[in-house]
Each structure stands twice: as C-alpha cells, then as structure tokens.
C-alpha positions in Angstrom: -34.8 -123.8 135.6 -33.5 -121.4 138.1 -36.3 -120.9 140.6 -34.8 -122.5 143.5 -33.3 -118.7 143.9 -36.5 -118.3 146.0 -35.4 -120.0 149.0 -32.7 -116.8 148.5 -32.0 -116.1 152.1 -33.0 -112.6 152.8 -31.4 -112.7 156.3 -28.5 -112.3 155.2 -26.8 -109.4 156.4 -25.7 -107.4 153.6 -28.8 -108.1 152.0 -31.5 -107.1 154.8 -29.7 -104.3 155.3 -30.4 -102.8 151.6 -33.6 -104.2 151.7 -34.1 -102.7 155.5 -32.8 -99.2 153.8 -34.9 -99.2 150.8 -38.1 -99.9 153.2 -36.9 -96.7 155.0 -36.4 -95.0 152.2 -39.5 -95.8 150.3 -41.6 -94.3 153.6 -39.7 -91.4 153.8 -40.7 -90.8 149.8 -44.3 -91.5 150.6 -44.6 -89.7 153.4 -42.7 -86.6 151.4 -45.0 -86.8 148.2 -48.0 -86.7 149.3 -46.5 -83.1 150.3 -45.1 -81.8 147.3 -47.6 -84.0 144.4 -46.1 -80.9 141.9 -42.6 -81.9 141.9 -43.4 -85.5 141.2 -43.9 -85.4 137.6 -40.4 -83.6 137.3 -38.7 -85.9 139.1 -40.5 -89.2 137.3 -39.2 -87.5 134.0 -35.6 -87.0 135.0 -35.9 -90.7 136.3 -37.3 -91.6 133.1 -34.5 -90.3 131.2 -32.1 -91.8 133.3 -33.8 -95.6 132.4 -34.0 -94.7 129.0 -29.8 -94.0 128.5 -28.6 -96.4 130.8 -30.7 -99.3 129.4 -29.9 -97.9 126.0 -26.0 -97.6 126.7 -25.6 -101.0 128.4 -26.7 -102.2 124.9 -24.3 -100.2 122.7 -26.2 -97.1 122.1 -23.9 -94.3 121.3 -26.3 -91.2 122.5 -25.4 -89.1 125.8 -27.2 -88.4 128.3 -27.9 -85.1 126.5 -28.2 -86.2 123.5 -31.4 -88.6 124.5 -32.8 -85.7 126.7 -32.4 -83.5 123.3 -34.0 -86.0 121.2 -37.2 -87.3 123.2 -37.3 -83.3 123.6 -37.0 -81.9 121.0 -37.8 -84.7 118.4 -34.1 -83.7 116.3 -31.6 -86.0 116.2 -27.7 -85.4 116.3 -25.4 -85.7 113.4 -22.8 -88.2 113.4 -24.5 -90.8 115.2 -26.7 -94.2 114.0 -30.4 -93.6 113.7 -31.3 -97.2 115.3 -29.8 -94.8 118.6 -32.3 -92.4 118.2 -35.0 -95.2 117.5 -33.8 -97.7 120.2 -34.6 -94.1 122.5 -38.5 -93.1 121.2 -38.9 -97.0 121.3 -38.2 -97.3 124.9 -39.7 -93.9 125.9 -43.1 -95.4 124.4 -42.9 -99.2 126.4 -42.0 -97.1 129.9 -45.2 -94.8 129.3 -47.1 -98.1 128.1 -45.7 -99.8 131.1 -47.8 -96.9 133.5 -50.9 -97.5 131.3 -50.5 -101.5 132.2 -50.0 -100.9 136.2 -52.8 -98.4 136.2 -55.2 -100.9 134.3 -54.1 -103.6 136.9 -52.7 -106.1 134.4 -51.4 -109.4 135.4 -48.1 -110.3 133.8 -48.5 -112.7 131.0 -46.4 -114.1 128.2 -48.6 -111.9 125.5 -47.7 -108.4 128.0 -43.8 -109.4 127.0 -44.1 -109.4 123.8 -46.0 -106.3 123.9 -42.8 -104.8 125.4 -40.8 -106.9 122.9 -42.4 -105.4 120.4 -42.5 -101.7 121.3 -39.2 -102.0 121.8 -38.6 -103.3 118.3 -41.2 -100.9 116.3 -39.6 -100.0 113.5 -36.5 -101.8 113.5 -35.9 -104.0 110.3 -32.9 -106.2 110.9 -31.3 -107.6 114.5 -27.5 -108.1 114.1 -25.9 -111.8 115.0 -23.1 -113.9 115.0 -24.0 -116.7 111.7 -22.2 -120.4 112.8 -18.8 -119.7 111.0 -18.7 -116.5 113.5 -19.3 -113.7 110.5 -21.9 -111.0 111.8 -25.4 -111.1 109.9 -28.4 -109.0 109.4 -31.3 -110.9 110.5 -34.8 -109.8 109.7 -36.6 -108.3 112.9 -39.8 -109.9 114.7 -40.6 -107.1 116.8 -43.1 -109.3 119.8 -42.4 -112.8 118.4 -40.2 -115.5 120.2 -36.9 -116.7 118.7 -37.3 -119.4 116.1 -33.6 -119.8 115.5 -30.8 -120.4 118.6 -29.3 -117.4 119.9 -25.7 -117.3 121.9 -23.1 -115.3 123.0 -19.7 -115.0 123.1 -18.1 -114.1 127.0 -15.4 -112.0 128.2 -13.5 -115.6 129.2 -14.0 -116.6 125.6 -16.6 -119.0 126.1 -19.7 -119.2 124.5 -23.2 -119.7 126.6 -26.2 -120.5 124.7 -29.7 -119.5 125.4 -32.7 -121.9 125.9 -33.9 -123.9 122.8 -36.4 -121.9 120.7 -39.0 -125.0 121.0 -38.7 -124.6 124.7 -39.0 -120.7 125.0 -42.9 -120.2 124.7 -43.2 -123.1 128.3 -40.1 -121.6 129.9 -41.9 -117.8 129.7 -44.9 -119.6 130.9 -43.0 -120.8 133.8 -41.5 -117.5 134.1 -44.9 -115.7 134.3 -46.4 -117.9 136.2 -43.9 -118.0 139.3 -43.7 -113.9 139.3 -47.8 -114.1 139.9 -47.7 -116.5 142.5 -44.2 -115.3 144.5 -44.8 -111.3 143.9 -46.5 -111.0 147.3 -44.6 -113.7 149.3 -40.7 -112.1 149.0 -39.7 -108.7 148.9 -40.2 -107.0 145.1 -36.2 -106.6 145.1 -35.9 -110.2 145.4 -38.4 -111.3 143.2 -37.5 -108.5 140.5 -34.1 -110.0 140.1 -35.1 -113.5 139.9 -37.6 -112.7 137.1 -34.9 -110.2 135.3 -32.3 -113.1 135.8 -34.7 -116.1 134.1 -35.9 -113.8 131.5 -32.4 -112.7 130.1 -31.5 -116.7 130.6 -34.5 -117.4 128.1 -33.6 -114.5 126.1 -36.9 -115.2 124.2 -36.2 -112.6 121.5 -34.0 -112.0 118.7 -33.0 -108.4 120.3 -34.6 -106.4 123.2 -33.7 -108.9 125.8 -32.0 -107.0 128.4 -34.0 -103.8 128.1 -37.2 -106.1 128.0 -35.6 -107.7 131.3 -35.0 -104.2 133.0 -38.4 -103.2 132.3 -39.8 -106.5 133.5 -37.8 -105.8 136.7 -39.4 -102.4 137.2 -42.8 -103.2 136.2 -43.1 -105.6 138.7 -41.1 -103.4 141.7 -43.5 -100.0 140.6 -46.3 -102.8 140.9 -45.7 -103.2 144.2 -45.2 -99.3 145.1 -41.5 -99.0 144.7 -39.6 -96.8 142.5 -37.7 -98.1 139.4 -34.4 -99.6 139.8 -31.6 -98.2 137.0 -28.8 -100.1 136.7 -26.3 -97.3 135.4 -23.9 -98.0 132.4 -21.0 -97.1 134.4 -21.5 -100.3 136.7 -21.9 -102.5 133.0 -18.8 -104.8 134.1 -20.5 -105.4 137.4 -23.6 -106.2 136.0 -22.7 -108.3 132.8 -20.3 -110.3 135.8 -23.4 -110.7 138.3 -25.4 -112.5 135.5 -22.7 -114.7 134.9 -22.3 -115.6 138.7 -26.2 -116.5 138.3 -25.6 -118.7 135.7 -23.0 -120.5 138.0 -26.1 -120.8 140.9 -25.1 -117.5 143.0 -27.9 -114.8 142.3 -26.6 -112.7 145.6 -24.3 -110.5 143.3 -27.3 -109.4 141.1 -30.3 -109.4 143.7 -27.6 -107.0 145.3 -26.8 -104.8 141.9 -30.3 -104.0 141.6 -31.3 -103.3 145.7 -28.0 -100.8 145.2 -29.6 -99.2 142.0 -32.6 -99.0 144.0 -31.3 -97.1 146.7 -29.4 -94.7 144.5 -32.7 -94.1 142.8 -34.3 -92.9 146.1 -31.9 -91.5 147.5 -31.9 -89.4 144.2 -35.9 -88.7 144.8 -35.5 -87.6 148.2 -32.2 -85.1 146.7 -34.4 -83.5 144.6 -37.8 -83.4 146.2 -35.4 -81.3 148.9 -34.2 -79.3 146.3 -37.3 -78.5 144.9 -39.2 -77.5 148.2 -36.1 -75.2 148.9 -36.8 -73.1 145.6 
C-alpha cells in the first residue's frame, strides 16, 4: 500500500511554489467569475473537450482534437477511423457531465461511485483487448462497473512486466483507497491528495479497461470537490506521465504530484487567457 505518500513534504521548494501559484491563480479565477458568470459555460466546454481528447489519446484513441469536437457536436463520426474512438468519446463526455451531477448532490466517494464511472466509461463496449499468458493479444468480454476477476499486467518500455494487485485483493484495496481520500481530502492540498489517489487507483487498476481515464476523472472529481479546476494531463507530455507513474512505483511520487500541479496551472492560466479574451470582445 502506498499511502505513506502523505507525509509528501509540501515544503519543498519546487512544489510550494506550484501549489503557491495555483492558490494565486485559483483567486484570481474567483475573483474574475463572479464578473463575467456568461463566459463560464464557454470556457468549461472548451475545457471539457480538452479532458475528453487527452484522456482519450493517452489511451490510443486515434480522434483529433477536431475530430472529437466534431463528433460530441455534431453527433457524425469520421470515416477511416475505429468506432470504439467515437464511443470511448460520448462515453467520457457522459461520466464528466455525471461527475457535475455527483459534486452538486454532495456525494462522498465510494467504491460503488467508481464503478459508476467504470461503467459509463465502458457503456457499450463489448470486448477489452489483452495480452493471454503465451503473450498473443485477446478479446475479452467487457464488464462495464465490475472489478477484475482475472490478473491484469503490463508490459514496460524497459521490457519488464509489472503486474497489478490480485483480483481477490482489489474490492479491500479500493476500500482502502476511498476511505483514505475521505479522511485526508481536507488535511493536504487537493493537488497532493489528487495524485496520491490517481497514483493507488491506476496501481489497483481494478478494471479490465477504463483505468487511467477512471483515474484522471477520480483526480478531478476530487480537486473540482474542493473548488479547483480540472487538471489535464495533455497527450503531448504521455512519456512524462507514463515515466512519473513508474517513478511512483519505485517510492518517489514527486514527479507525478508535480505533472498534475503543472497541468493544473496550464489549465488556469488557460481560464484567465480566455476570460480576458472574452471581456475584450
């Protein structure tokens, strides 16, 4: 279990610094929307878009930018490219709405609320792709919202292979998992705590599929829970990020607690851009 990441020392001066910054920045947001409430809504939408491709592309998805815009849009889909795509898109747009729907109803985060998102994520989807024990790539039937019943591993960039936790274990380790976010949400900074239940979750990776994107949406529900915008972690930094999960697996969550307070900061600062860009029309 990797919850000694708590005593993460947020002194340190790299890291207070972002976390200092994205304090500022979050006041300056607060104090500017309250001012221009009708630009909002435009600006959560582009956001959302953003979250929707990135997550998406970290995972494979062939879809642009564009392309997702087009489809969640205009409901038409592009030739030439997989339908799972265009499903893996709609599926995530509907768990980011559901997600404001759970903050607004106040809902504590629970084991049965992850596999909720686990299996929005997954509506639809008939068969997860894997690697069988002789190494040959399967179709394996889909359990949209129900934990893992068979072992689940992956092969790294060194060539090693890491496992996940045990199925029989998964269903006390997300109990574990939920039950350290409630307790520690209030006590650390969200940025701090966001990572740490990200990290553990795609450690567990409780699902056949949906793992990471039900990871970055756990990391955002729980930073929007405490007033902050979402965090993206953009597919152009994919190296950095697949790299800081591996140095968190070694015992050094620093690299990833600092991924996400960077995608943070680009996020605002991309708020406050645009909020300024709107008032000047």
């Amino acid at each position: 279990m990797n919850y000694n990441y708590y005593d993460f020392n947020e002194k340190k001066s790299e890291i207070k610094d972002s976390l200092d910054l994205i304090d500022e920045l979050k006041m300056r947001i607060d104090g500017k929307k309250s001012l221009q409430i009708e630009y909002w809504s435009a600006i959560q939408e582009k956001l959302r878009i953003d979250w929707i491709y990135d997550s998406n592309a970290i995972e494979g998805s062939s879809l642009t930018r564009g392309e997702t815009l087009f489809f969640l849009k205009e409901g038409l889909t592009v030739e030439g490219k997989p339908f799972k795509d265009f499903l893996d898109a709609r599926n995530h747009a509907e768990a980011i709405d559901w997600l404001y729907e759970v903050i607004k109803d106040n809902r504590s985060i629970t084991q049965g609320l992850i596999r909720e998102i686990n299996a929005l994520l997954l509506s639809g989807v008939k068969y997860t792709l894997a690697i069988n024990e002789t190494g040959h790539k399967v179709r394996k039937p889909a359990n949209p919202g129900k934990y893992k019943i068979l072992p689940n591993h992956v092969l790294k960039t060194d060539g090693t292979i890491h496992f996940y936790t045990d199925p029989i274990h998964v269903s006390d380790e997300m109990e574990i998992l939920c039950r350290w976010i409630n307790e520690n949400i209030g006590k650390k900074h969200p940025v701090v705590i966001s990572s740490i239940a990200h990290y553990n979750m795609v450690r567990v990776h409780p699902f056949d599929d949906g793992n990471g994107r039900g990871a970055r949406i756990l990391m955002n529900l729980i930073l929007i829970k405490k007033g902050y915008p979402i965090a993206i972690i953009k597919n152009e930094n994919h190296r950095k990020y697949l790299a800081a999960l591996n140095n968190a697996d070694k015992g050094d969550i620093y690299p990833l607690i600092k991924l996400v307070a960077d995608s943070l900061i680009d996020t605002e600062k991309i708020i406050i851009d645009e909020l300024q860009r709107l008032s000047e029309k």
